[in-house]
Structure formats: C-alpha cells, structure tokens
N, C-alpha and C positions, 0 to 999 in steps of 0.2 A: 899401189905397188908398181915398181919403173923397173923392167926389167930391158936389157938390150945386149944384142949379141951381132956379129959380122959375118956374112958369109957371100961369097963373089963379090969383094969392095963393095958391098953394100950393110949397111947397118940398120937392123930392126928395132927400135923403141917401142916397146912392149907396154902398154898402161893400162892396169887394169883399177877398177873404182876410182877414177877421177877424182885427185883431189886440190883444193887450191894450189899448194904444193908443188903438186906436177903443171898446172897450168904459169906458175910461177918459173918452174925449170924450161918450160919452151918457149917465154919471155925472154927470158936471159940469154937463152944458146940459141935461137931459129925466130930469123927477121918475118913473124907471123903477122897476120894482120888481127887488131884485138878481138877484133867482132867476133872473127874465126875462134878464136880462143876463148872466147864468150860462151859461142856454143857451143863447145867442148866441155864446159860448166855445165852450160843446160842442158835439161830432160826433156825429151820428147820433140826434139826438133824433125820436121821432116825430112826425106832423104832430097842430097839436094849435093849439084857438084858446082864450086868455085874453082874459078884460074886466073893465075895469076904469071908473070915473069917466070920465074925460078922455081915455081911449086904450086898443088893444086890441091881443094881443102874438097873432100868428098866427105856426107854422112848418110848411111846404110843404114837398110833395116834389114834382120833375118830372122825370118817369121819362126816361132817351133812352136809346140804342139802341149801346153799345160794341163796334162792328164787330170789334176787332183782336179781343178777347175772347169774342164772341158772347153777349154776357152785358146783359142788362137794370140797368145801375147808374139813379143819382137824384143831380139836382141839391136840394140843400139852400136853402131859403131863407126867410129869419127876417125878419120885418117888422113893426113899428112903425106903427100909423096911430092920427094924433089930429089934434086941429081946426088945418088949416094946414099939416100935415108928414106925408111919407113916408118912412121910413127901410127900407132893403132890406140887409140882410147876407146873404151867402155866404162859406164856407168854398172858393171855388174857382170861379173865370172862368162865369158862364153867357151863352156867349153871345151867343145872342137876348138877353138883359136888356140886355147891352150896348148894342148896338147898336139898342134900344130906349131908352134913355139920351140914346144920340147924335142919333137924331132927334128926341125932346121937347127936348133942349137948341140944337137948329137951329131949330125952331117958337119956342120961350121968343123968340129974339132977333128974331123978325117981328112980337112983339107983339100975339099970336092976338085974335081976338075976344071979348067978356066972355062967358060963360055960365052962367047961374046955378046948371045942374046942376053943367055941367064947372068950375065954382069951388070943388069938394069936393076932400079928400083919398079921401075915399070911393068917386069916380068915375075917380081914380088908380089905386087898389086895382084897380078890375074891370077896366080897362087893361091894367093888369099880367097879372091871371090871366086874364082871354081872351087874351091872345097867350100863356102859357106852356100851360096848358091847350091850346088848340088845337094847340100844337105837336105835344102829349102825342099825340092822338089821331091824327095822322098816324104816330104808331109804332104804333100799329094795323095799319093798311097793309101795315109791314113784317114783320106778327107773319102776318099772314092769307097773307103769300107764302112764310113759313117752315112755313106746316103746310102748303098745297097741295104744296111739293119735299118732304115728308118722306111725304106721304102717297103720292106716286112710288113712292116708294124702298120703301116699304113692300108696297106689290103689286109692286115687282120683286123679281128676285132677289140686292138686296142688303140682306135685313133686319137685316144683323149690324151694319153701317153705320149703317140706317136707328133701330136701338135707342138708340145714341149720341147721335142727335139727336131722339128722342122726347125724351131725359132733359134736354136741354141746354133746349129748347122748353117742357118742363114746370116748370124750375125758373123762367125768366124768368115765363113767368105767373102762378107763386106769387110771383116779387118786384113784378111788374105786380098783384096783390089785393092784397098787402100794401100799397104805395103809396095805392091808389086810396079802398077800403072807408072809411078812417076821413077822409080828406077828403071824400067825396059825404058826410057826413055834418054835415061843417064849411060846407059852399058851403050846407047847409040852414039851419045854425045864421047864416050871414052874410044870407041872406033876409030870415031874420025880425028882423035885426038893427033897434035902431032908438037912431040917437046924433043928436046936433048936426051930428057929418061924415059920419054915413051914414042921408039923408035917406029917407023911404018913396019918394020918386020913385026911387030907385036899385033896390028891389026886385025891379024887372022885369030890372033887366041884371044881378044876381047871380043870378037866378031862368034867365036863360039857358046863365051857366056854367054853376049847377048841372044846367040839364037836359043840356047835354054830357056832361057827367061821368057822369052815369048812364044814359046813352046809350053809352057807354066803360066803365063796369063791367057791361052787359048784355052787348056785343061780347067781354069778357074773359071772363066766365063760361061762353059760348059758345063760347068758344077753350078753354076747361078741358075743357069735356065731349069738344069733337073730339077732342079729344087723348087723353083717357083712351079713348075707344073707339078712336084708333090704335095706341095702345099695348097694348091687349087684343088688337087683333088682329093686330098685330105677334108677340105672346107667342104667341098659336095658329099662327100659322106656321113660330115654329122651331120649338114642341115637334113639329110634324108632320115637320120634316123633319128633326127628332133622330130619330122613331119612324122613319121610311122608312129612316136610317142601320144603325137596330138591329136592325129585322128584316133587312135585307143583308148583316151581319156574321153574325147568327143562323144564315140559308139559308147561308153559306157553311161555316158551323162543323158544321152538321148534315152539310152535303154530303163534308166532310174527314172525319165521324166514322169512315167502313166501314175507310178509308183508316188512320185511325191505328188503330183496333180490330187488324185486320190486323198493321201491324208491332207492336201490342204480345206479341201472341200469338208472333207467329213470332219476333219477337226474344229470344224466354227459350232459344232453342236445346234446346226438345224435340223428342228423337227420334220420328219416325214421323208424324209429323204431314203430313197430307195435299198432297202438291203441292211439298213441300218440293226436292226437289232435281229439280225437272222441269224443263228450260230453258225453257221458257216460260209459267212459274208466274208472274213478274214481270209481262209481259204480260196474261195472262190475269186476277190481281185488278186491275191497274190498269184495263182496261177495261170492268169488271165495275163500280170506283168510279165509272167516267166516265157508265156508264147509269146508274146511280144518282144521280150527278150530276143528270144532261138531264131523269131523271123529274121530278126535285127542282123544280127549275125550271118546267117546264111544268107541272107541280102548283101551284104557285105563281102562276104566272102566271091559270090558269083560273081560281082563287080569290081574285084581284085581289090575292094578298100582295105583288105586286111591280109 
C-alpha cells in the first residue's frame, strides 16, 4: 500500500508491506541505487545507514514487546531521505507510524505554518525516529517489571519456574543488544551528518535521539548484568537443594543398611546362626535397626547434615 501526502515542500511516501510493485515505482521515479532497493525486498536486513550524493538509504529496527509470545521481536523499517521527499517501507503494519501518518496528513490540510528548519526532509527524518525511538524505550519499563517478578520467584520457592523465565528474559535482551548497539552508532553517524536536507541546525535534534538511545543501551546493559547475577543465583539454589535431596536419600540408605545386612545374611539359610529360630529374633533386629535409625538422625541433626 503506497500512500503519500505534502506538508512544508516536503513529500512523505508512505509504503506499507512492500511489494514488488512499489519497489518497481521507486525505480521508475527516484535515481536509487538497486542494491538499496534489494534490500527494501528483503527481510531482516540489519540496521545500517548508506550516503550517497543526493540521498541517504537508512534501515531501523524498532524493537516491541510480543505479549502472546513473550518474545522481544522488531519492526523493520527502510527509508529514503533526499532534498524534498521521505519515503518509509516496512515489511508489516507499524503502528505508531501509522497513525503518525494520519496526523501529519490532518496538519498537511490546515496549511501549517512556514518553518525554515521544519521545511526539511531532515527534520521529518528526526520526527519519525523520536516518536519510534521513544516508543522503544518504554519497553524498558516493561523489561524492568519482568526482572523484579522473576527476581520473586527466585528467592521463593519456585526456582524451577523461576529458570524458565531467567532464560526467556535473557534471550529478549540479547535480541534488545542486538537491535540497539549498531543503531546508537548510526544516530552518531546521523549527527555529524552534513547534506542540503540535513542542515547543522538539525544536529542538536538527532544529537538528542542519539542521547536516548544510549541512555537505553546503558538501561539494557544493566538489565544483562541483573540478570546474569539472577541466574547465578538461581543456579546456587537448586544445586543446594539437589545437595539437601542427596544427602536424605544417602541418611536413609545408610539408615536401611544394618536392616538389609541382616536379611542377606540370614537369608542364605545357614545353620546355627545366632537368633535364628527365636520367636522374637524378628522383633529384636528390627528394633535394634530402628536405634540405629534415631542415632542416625540425631547424629545428623547435631552436625547440621539435615
């Protein structure tokens, strides 16, 4: 779907689900280079900014938050800026962009005021990525409420639960680095950028995404290390209460020893053997195992094995 609208001599090419189509109409109208329009096809390219003469081909990622899945995925989004025109592809609905869309094309028809900054496509550009960007960083929020419940769960006694969502928790934040690292590097590269549509007056307003942004890969880093040290001591918790399992299985196997000793002996059916046919030989080693038992124990206990 190719939607496009105008507002301060600048024009937005709106393209949502990429399709040959559209890759075919930015051939035709806009001197692209094909590669660039390649990866406008393709899925899952990483984020990454080309310049060129006349226009510059950036591709974003915008991390959100897949509840049904509990899974960290990333909006895709490929864009186009040169003197005059914005062009935004996605592989799939974002949205906030939409409905970012919608409101610049209500403004367009009131006729906004002239502004010599806001008469850039440049100043479009930083539009865009302070509202996706700041979206980004309210999944923050959501990441900092998933380690305080997991860290719960961790000093209770459901670690076996609680490991589950260590791991689930620790893979989004490696796809939350992977997003983020090699854009804060891109929002630097956009700084010090310098064209005809991205004038040095704009430096100060990519200079503020980019301080978000690494203000949000410092927050993530920080959420890696909590996390690795919950999971370390997640890990000391169960071995301790594997080890408390083994010594109780151990105490009780020592405690049965006298007991199976006993029937092996008397079970060969040798003659003369002591106690053998006394009616209350059965009695007498059984109770005989059972102090043996209660010493067991109370030996145990004194020496904190239990």
């Amino acid at each position: 779907m190719h939607r496009e609208l105008s507002i301060h001599n600048v024009t937005w090419h709106y393209i949502e689900k990429t399709s040959a189509k559209d890759i075919q109409y930015l051939a035709e109208h806009f001197k692209f280079h094909p590669l660039d329009l390649q990866d406008c096809y393709d899925v899952s390219q990483r984020p990454k900014i080309d310049t060129y003469p006349s226009y510059l081909f950036l591709v974003f990622h915008f991390p959100y938050y897949d509840q049904k899945y509990r899974r960290i995925r990333a909006h895709e989004l490929n864009v186009f800026v040169g003197k005059g025109y914005v062009i935004t592809l996605s592989h799939e609905p974002i949205p906030l962009l939409a409905e970012y869309f919608q409101e610049v094309q209500e403004k367009s028809a009131k006729k906004p005021k002239h502004d010599k900054l806001k008469n850039t496509s440049g100043y479009m550009l930083y539009k865009i990525l302070d509202l996706l960007f700041g979206n980004t960083a309210r999944l923050l929020d959501t990441m900092s409420q998933l380690i305080i419940d997991v860290e719960e769960e961790v000093y209770s006694d459901n670690t076996k639960h609680a490991a589950k969502d260590l791991g689930i928790i620790r893979r989004n934040i490696m796809n939350l680095r992977r997003h983020t690292q090699p854009q804060v590097r891109m929002l630097g590269q956009l700084v010090a950028l310098r064209t005809t549509f991205m004038p040095h007056t704009l430096s100060v307003y990519f200079d503020d995404v980019h301080d978000n942004l690494e203000r949000m890969w410092s927050s993530i880093e920080t959420y890696r290390e909590n996390i690795d040290g919950l999971h370390n001591t997640n890990e000391s918790l169960i071995n301790q209460k594997t080890s408390e399992v083994v010594k109780l299985l151990t105490l009780i196997s020592v405690g049965f020893l006298p007991l199976t000793l006993l029937s092996g002996i008397y079970g060969m059916n040798i003659e003369g053997l002591p106690f053998a046919n006394h009616p209350g030989a059965f009695m007498l080693f059984f109770g005989v195992a059972l102090i043996f038992i209660g010493g067991l124990i109370h030996f145990s206990r004194r020496k904190d094995l239990i």
